[in-house]
Structure formats: C-alpha cells, structure tokens
C-alpha positions, 0 to 999 in steps of 0.5 A: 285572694291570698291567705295561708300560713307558713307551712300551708299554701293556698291557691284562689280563684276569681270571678271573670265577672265580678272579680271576687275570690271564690271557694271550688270544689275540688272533689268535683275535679278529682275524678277528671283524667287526660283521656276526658281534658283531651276530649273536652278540648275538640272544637264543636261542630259548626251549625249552619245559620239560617237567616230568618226573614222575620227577624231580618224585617224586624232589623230593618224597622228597628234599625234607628234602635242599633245603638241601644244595648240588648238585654243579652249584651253580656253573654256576647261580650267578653269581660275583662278580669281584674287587674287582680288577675295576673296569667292567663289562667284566671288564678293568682299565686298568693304564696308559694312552698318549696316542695308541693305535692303531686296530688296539688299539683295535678288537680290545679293543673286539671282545673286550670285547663278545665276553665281554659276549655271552657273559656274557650268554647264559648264567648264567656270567661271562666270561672264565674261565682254562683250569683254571676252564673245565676245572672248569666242563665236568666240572661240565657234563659231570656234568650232563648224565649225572645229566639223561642218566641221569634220562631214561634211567630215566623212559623205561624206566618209561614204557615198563615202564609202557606194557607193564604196561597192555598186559598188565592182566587183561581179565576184572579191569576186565569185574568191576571195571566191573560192580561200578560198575555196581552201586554206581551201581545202589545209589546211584541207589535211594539217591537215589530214596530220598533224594528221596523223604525230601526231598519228606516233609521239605519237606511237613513243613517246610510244614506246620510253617511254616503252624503256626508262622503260625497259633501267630504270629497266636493268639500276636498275639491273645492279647497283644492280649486280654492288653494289654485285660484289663491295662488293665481291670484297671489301671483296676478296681486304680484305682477299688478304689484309689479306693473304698478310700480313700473307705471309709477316710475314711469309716471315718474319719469314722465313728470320729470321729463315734463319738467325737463326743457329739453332745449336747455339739457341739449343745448347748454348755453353759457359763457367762458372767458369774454365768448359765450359758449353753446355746449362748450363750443366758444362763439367768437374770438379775440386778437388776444385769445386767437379761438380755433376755427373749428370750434367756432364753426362747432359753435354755429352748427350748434346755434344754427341747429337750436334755431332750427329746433326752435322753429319747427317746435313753433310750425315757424317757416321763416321768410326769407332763408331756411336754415340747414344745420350740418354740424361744423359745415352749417348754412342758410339757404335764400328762399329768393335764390336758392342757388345762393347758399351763406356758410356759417362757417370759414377757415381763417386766412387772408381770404377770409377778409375778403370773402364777405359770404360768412357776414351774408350768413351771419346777417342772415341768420340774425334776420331768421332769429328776430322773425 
C-alpha cells in the first residue's frame, strides 16, 4: 500500500496470508547486523522421523478420510501473495526519491532478508499481521495437543503393552512351546517320508528314462526296417507294374494273333490280270500273256504247300496221294504205287505236249482238294 508526499517516500508491507498492508516496527530491527543475519541464515539441524506405530494404524482405518483437509492444512501449505506484491521480497515500491539515506536503506534491507530467512526456514511465507499470526499459533497450538495427545496415547499402550508380556501365563508358552516341538517332531517324519518318496520317484524316473532310451533306439530301428521293406516293396510294385504290362501286351498280341488266320497272312491268294495269284506267283498263262515257268511252278509249290498245311490242320490223310511241297519242284506221291511220283511242275517246250505226268498231277491234286 502506497502513501507519501512529494519529499518523503514510504515503503509497505503486505500480509502473506491476507494480503492487507502492515505497519513494522523498525526499532525492533534496528539492532540486527551482518554478523546475526549471517547466523540466522545457517540451515537447522535435521531431526530423524520416528514412525509411530499408532499413528500409522490410525492412517490406516482412516484411509477413506485422505481426502478431507486437517485443521492444520494451513501451517503446511504455503500461501501465495497477492498480485499486490510484485518481487520476491514481499514489499512493493510505491514511490521513489532521488536520493535515500543510508540508515533507509540499510534497515529495508535488514528487514527484507530478515523476512527472507524466515520465510525460508519454515513452510510459512512471511511476514504475516497479527490476527493471521494469532490464527497461526492456535493452529500450531492445536497441533501440538493432537501430537501431545498421540504421544500420550502411544506410551500408555507401550507401557499397557510392556506389563501385559510381564504378566503372560509361563505354563501357556511351556505348552505352547511343546507342541512346536511336536509338529516339528511331525513334520520331520514327513519329511523323512518325503524323501524317502523323492529317492523312489527319481529311481522311477531313471528307470522310465533308460526305457524311454531303449523304446527311442527299437523305435529308430523299426523306421530303418520300415524304410527297407518300403523300398523293396516300391521296387517289387514296380517290376509287377512292369510284368503286368508285358502280360498286357502279350495278351494283346495274343488276342491279335487269335484274331489273325494265319493262312490268310501266309498264303495271299488273289488274282492279277486273267491268272490268279497266290503270294504273287500267277497261276497260269496265256498265248497272249506267255507266264514264265518258274513262276508257275512257284505257284504250285506254294498251292501244294497250303493243302498240305490245310490237311494236317484238319488230321486229314488223304486216300489216294500224299502231297509233297518242295518249293518250285513239288509233287504228288500215289499211296498205290508210290514209286510214281506227278510233278506239278514243267519246263515248257515240245516235250511238254507230249508228257502228260504234269496233267496226272494236276488231276491229282484236284482229287486231294474235293476229299
């Protein structure tokens, strides 16, 4: 809060809590020098926390109450000054003169680090007025109860506690103490049990392993046996494979060849001109178409053999002749006389229409095909 004159300046100070301007007393802070502000300024000696059981049960049934404030919320918590306030230092500058004296300067300068320090050893912003300090020490005061309060109550129980032990019946913990003695007799012969089962099973265990070893190397013999006899048996699927194909074109054949007369492959009669032919050998001739006489003769051999074929096919015996097929130079043999042979063949010439044993023989061999 501002107020002065034009030759006078003065400074003000605000309340941390409240924010209202307050009236120091400066003969107070006269009397302070560096040597004391130094002291002042030297961090206090940390105390270690003892946790008290107490108050840590007590947190415990009162955790669904962590969210309501205490009564000393506003000792912990630091308060924020008012937009009032503009440095750090927790005064404003309302006015300023040119020239300031020494004995000015110095105690706003005492008395801004002497709020500094304080400010700083404690969780509370200073300076405070005097109603906001009276509320902060019935605040203080309340905590202290509540603290001197807990501590009475923790060592009454401690004490309560202390006398209970004193006064525990002796004969209790002598029967207490005998029957651990017993469960622990008990358990060790469970235990000695235990172990005694623990060896069995581990023998049971390597028993179970060496024939899990002996079933793994049967079981490795018995794919190598089973890879063998799948490859024999591949190969044996194959040559049956291949003997059922021959036996297929085999049968094949076979039924092709029953369906084959083997006269007619063998003996192709057929006819050329005005002469018919037997496997291309002309059977005749003319004054106009002079046949050679071998191919004639040809001709009948071939004949003569297809009889003779015909009737051994049939278990014929002719009566009267027996063919004899000799190529080119075939003829009939008379069963009456067989000294007299009839050639089916001749070799032309003017003995020819005189030699009438080729007739014999044709005559012949016509009497052989009506029988």
């Amino acid at each position: 809060m501002i107020s002065g004159s034009r030759g006078t300046t003065r400074v003000s100070f605000v309340c941390q809590k409240c924010s209202q301007p307050l009236r120091l007393d400066q003969s107070s802070f006269s009397s302070i020098d560096d040597e004391t502000l130094s002291e002042l300024t030297l961090p206090l000696p940390s105390l270690p926390v003892v946790p008290n059981e107490k108050s840590t049960a007590k947190e415990k049934d009162s955790d669904h109450e962590a969210n309501i404030p205490e009564v000393n919320d506003d000792v912990v918590k630091r308060t924020i000054a008012s937009k009032r306030s503009v440095d750090g230092n927790g005064f404003t500058l309302i006015d300023a003169q040119n020239v300031r004296s020494d004995n000015l300067s110095h105690r706003l300068k005492v008395t801004s680090q002497l709020f500094d320090i304080m400010s700083a050893q404690s969780d509370i912003d200073h300076p405070l007025c005097e109603e906001c300090t009276d509320t902060l020490l019935d605040q203080l005061d309340h905590q202290l109860k509540v603290t001197t309060d807990e501590l009475n109550d923790y060592s009454k129980e401690f004490v309560d506690k202390i006398d209970g032990s004193k006064e525990e019946d002796t004969e209790l913990l002598t029967k207490e103490l005998e029957d651990l003695k017993l469960e622990e007799s008990q358990l060790m012969q469970e235990l000695e049990k235990v172990e005694v089962e623990r060896c069995k099973v581990e023998q049971s265990i390597a028993k179970q392993q060496q024939e899990a070893e002996r079933l793994d190397k049967e079981e490795e013999k018995y794919w190598i046996q089973y890879n063998e006899y799948q490859k024999q048996l591949l190969e044996f699927e194959e040559e049956q494979q291949s003997v059922d194909n021959q036996l297929h074109y085999a049968q094949m054949q076979l039924d092709k060849l029953k369906k084959t007369n083997v006269f007619n492959s063998t003996f192709n009669i057929w006819y050329k001109g005005h002469f018919g032919t037997i496997n291309n050998f002309r059977l005749g001739r003319l004054p106009s178409v002079p046949v050679d006489w071998s191919e004639i003769n040809a001709a009948w051999g071939q004949t003569v053999l297809l009889l003779h074929a015909l009737a051994r096919k049939m278990n014929l015996k002719f009566k009267r002749y027996r063919l004899v097929p000799f190529g080119n130079h075939s003829y009939l043999e008379s069963l009456e006389d067989k000294s007299k042979e009839l050639p089916l063949y001749a070799s032309g010439g003017f003995r020819f229409f005189w030699d009438t044993k080729f007739d014999h023989a044709m005559v012949a061999f016509l009497d052989c095909l009506q029988e």
